[in-house]
C-alpha positions in Angstrom: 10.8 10.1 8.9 14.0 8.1 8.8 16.5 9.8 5.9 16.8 6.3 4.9 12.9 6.2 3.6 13.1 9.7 1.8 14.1 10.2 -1.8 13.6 7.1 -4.1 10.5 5.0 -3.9 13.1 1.6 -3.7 15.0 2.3 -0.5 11.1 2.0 1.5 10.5 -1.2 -0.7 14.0 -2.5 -0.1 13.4 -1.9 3.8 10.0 -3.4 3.4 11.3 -6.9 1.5 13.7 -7.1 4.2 11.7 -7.1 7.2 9.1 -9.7 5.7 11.7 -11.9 5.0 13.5 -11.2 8.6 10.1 -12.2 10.0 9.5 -15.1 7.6 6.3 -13.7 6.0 8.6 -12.6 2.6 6.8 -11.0 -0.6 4.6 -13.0 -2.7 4.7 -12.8 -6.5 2.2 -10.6 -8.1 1.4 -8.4 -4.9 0.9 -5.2 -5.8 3.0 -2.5 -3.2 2.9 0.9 -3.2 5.4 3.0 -1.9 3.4 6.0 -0.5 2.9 7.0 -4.3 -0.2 10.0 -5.0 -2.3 9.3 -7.2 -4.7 12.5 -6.5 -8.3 12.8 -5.7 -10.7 10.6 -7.1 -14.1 12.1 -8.3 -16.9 9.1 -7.3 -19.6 8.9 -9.4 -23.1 7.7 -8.0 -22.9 3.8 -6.7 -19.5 3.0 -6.9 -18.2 1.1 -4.4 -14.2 1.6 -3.2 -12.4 -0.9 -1.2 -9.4 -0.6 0.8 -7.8 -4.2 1.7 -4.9 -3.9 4.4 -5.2 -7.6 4.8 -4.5 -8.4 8.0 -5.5 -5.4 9.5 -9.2 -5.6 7.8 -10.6 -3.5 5.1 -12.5 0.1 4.4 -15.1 0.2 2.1 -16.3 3.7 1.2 -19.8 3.5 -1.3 -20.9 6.9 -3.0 -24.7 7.8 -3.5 
């Protein structure tokens, strides 16, 4: 990993808003980025549905019995 990306969760998302707007696709109010922040394990209970949307690139859905 680049030193530049280690340490503070706003030198990735600085990086991140430059390269979208070097490329012309830019940040869009109200998205929601995360930074490689842990959030921990989640516990699913029975029939709940998780859904991973990495636009572009599709989506994972993961449903618990």
């Amino acid at each position: 990993m680049s030193p530049r990306m280690t340490g503070s969760g706003w030198m990735p998302l600085t990086c991140l808003a430059n390269e979208l707007s070097r490329t012309n696709i830019g940040l869009q109010a109200g998205q929601m980025i995360s930074t490689g922040t842990l959030t921990g394990m989640l516990a699913p209970n029975p029939g709940e549905t998780y859904v991973a949307d990495f636009g572009p690139f599709g989506s994972a859905t993961v449903s618990s019995a």
